[in-house]
Structure formats: structure tokens, C-alpha cells
N, C-alpha and C positions, 0 to 999 in steps of 0.2 A: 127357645132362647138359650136355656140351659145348653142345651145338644151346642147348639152354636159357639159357645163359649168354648167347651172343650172342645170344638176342635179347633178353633184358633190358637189355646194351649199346645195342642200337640206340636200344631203346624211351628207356633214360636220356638219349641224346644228344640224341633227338627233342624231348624235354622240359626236363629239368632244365640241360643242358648245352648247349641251344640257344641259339643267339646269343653276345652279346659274355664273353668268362671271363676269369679273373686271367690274366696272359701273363708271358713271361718281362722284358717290359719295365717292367710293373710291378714287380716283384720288384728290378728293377737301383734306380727311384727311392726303392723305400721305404727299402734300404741303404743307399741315398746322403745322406736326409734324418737317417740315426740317425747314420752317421758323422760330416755334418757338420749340423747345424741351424742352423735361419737364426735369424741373429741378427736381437733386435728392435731396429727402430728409433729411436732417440732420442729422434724429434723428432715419433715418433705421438703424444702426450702432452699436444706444445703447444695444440693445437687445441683439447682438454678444457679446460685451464687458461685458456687467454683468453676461452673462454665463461663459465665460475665467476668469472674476475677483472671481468668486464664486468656479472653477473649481481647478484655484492656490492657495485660500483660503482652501478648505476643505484640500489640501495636505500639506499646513503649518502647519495646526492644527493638522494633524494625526501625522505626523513627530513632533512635540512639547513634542506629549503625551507619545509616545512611547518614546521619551529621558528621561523625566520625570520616565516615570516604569522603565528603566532601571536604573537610575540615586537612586531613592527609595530602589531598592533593594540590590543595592550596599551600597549602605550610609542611615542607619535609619534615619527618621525623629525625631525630636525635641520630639514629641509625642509620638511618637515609643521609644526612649530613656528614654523616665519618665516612661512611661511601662514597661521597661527593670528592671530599679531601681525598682520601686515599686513591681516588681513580684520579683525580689532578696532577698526585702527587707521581702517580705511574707515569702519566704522559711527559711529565716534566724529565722524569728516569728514565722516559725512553728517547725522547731527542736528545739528553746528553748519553745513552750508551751509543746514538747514532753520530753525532761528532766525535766521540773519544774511540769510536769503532775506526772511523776514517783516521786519524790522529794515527791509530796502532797498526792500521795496515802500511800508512806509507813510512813510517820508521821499520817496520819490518825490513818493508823494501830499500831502507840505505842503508841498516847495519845489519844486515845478512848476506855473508858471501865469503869473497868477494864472486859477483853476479859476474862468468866471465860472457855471458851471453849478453847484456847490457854493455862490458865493457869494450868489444867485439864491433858492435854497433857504435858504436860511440868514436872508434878510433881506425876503424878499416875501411879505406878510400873503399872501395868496393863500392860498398854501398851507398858512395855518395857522387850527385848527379847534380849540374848545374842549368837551370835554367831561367831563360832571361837572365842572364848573368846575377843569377841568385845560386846560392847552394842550400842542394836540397838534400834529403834521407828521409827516403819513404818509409824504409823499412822500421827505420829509427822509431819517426813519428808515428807508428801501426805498433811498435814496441811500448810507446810510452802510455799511449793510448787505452792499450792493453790495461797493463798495469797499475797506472795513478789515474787515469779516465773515469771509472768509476766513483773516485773521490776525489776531484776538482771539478769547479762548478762548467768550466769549459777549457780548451786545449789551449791557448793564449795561458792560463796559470801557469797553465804544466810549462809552458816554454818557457815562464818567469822565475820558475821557481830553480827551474834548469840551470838557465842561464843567468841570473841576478843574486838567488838567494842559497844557494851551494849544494843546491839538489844534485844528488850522483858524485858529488867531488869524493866525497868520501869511499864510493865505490872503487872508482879510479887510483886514488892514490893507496888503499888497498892492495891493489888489482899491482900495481905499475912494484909496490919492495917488498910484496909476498908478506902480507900480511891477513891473516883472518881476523872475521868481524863475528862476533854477533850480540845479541840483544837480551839483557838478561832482566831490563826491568823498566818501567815506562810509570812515571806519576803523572796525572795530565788534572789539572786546575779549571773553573770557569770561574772567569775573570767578572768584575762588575758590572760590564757590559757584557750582555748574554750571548754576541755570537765570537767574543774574544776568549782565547784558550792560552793554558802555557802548559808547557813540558818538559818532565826533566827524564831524559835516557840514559839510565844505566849502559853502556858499550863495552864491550868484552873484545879486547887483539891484542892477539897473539901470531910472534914470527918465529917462525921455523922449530918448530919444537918447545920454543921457553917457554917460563911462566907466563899464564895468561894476567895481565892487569886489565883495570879498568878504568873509566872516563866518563864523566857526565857532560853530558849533551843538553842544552837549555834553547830551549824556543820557544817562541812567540806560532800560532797558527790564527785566522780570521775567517770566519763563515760566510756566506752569502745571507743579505735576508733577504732574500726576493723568494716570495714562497715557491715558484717553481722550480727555484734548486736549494730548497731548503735543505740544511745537512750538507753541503757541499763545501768543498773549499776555495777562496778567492785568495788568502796569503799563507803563503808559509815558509817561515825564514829562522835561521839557527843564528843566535843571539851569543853562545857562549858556548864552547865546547873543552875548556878548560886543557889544551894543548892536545887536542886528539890529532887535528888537522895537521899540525906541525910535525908531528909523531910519523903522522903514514904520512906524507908526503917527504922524507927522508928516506934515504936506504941505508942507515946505519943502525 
């Protein structure tokens, strides 16, 4: 029985009991840890906390922003409003530098000369052809075309302005007792109604040599509003030239 014993000892140490076991030094720590236990750390804690306080932070701030754009695009800013104005205020400065542009070409064109190439046209059978017992001047009207086409709203002004309101006279009567013209200054007004204009022309003639004087020129000019010729001119007629006309049309 004995014999049997130990060798079931052996066989257990061979096996079950082989290699590393509880020792007596274990036994000392595990005592020592019930006696005294470690205390926890304080400040294990903080590390949790500053991730959640950074994690509710970045969703405050996302959520802020996004109110903000939405809020922005609803309602301009202060900035955005001066911008509004100010670009208002351009387009407003740009269709009147587009009428007083038109205004300053065609004063160009009656007190600069005298134009013997208009005057030419104007007065040399040549060029003038009569059909259906109409008289015509083709070249005439491919002249004016040229010229004031671009700013009148269509060819019927230009023959109005021509013929009714004293377009070219002053070229002619220039032209006809040698006198020079030109243009030394232009003030042009918008009237209360937005597509009436007035003008006053400084005019500078001079004959044969003397002192140059000068002349103000005053007139009324009227726009199209029909947006397709928007900027275009439908009247334009000289209201007051304080004796320029009477001036050149004399050869004294």
C-alpha cells in the first residue's frame, strides 16, 4: 500500500505539480495587498474627463457654425449689405455713364469741324437720286447711320433730329462762312424722370485767324425705355444756343 502511495506521488509531481506552484512568496504578497490596498489614484479620472469635455466641445462648436451659415444665408450681413448698395449703386453709374456716353458722342459729332465730309453729303447733287418721285441719298443715309446709329434707338430719330431739331445745322453753317468749331466742355444732368437728360455745351468758333470765343449750347435729350434699346436715344433737340446759330450762319 505504502509502495503504492509513492508512486502515485511521484506520478502527481510528474504531472499536476510540475513546474512553477503557489510558493511561500506568494502567499506573503497576497497578505500584504488585503492588509493594505492600494489606494486609487486621483488623477486616473482626468484623462476620461478631458476626452468627454473635448468630445461635447467639438459638437457645440459644429452645431454654432452650422446655425451661423444657416442664419448668414437667410439674413445678409452688415458687409454683404454695403455690397448690395454699392453694386446697386454701380449699375445705377453704369447706365448713366451709358447715356451721357451717347449725349457726348453725338455733340462731338456737331461741334467738331466743320465735318467737310458730312457737309459734302449733305449738299452735292451727286449723291442725290430720286425715286418714286421721292428724293433719296443713299450715301447720305449709310453716313448718318455710320455715325449717330449707334446712339439712336433707330434711323427715323436720326432723320428727326436732322430734319426737325437742328442736327448738322451747325455743321453747315460753319462749313458755308469758314468758321471752326470745337467742343471744349459738356455738363449733362438726369432729370427726375430717369430717361430725360439736359445739356449744357461749352462751343469754341473761331474765323479766320481771331480770337477764339465761346457759346453754350443747352438741350433737352430723351431715352428709349423699351429694354431692347435701352441707352438709346429717341429725342434730341437744342433748346438754347445763346446766338451761336445766328453767329455762323452770317459771313460777317
Amino acid at each position: 500500500m505504502e509502495e503504492q502511495l509513492s508512486n502515485l506521488k511521484r506520478a502527481m509531481d510528474d504531472t499536476v505539480y510540475k513546474g512553477n506552484h503557489f510558493l511561500e512568496e506568494h502567499k506573503v504578497k497576497i497578505r500584504g495587498t488585503i492588509k493594505h490596498p492600494r489606494k486609487k489614484n486621483r488623477l486616473e479620472w482626468f484623462p476620461k474627463l478631458l476626452t468627454v469635455t473635448l468630445f461635447i466641445g467639438c459638437i457645440i462648436f459644429i452645431t454654432d457654425i452650422t446655425k451661423k451659415n444657416i442664419n448668414s444665408s437667410d439674413k445678409p450681413s452688415q458687409l454683404e449689405q454695403r455690397n448690395g448698395t454699392k453694386t446697386e449703386e454701380q449699375r445705377n453709374n453704369e447706365d448713366n455713364w451709358v447715356q451721357k456716353t451717347a449725349i457726348k458722342k453725338v455733340l462731338e459729332q456737331e461741334f467738331t469741324g466743320p465735318n467737310e465730309k458730312l457737309v459734302d453729303l449733305l449738299w452735292n447733287p451727286k449723291y442725290k437720286t430720286v425715286v418714286n418721285n421721292k428724293a433719296e441719298n443713299q450715301e447720305l443715309d449709310k453716313y448718318l447711320a455710320e455715325v449717330y446709329g449707334p446712339y439712336f434707338a433707330d434711323f427715323s430719330r436720326i432723320e428727326t433730329f436732322i430734319a426737325a431739331d437742328g442736327g448738322t445745322k451747325y455743321q453747315t453753317g460753319a462749313y458755308d462762312n469758314g468758321y471752326k468749331l470745337s467742343l471744349k466742355n459738356i455738363t449733362i444732368e438726369q432729370e427726375n424722370i430717369s430717361y430725360r437728360y439736359t445739356f449744357i455745351a461749352e462751343v469754341g468758333y473761331q474765323k479766320n485767324g481771331d480770337e477764339e470765343k465761346t457759346a453754350s449750347v443747352e438741350g433737352e435729350v430723351v431715352f428709349s425705355t423699351k429694354e431692347k434699346e435701352e441707352g438709346k436715344i429717341v429725342g434730341f433737340q437744342y433748346v438754347k444756343d445763346n446766338g451761336l446759330w445766328d453767329i455762323l450762319r452770317t459771313s460777317n
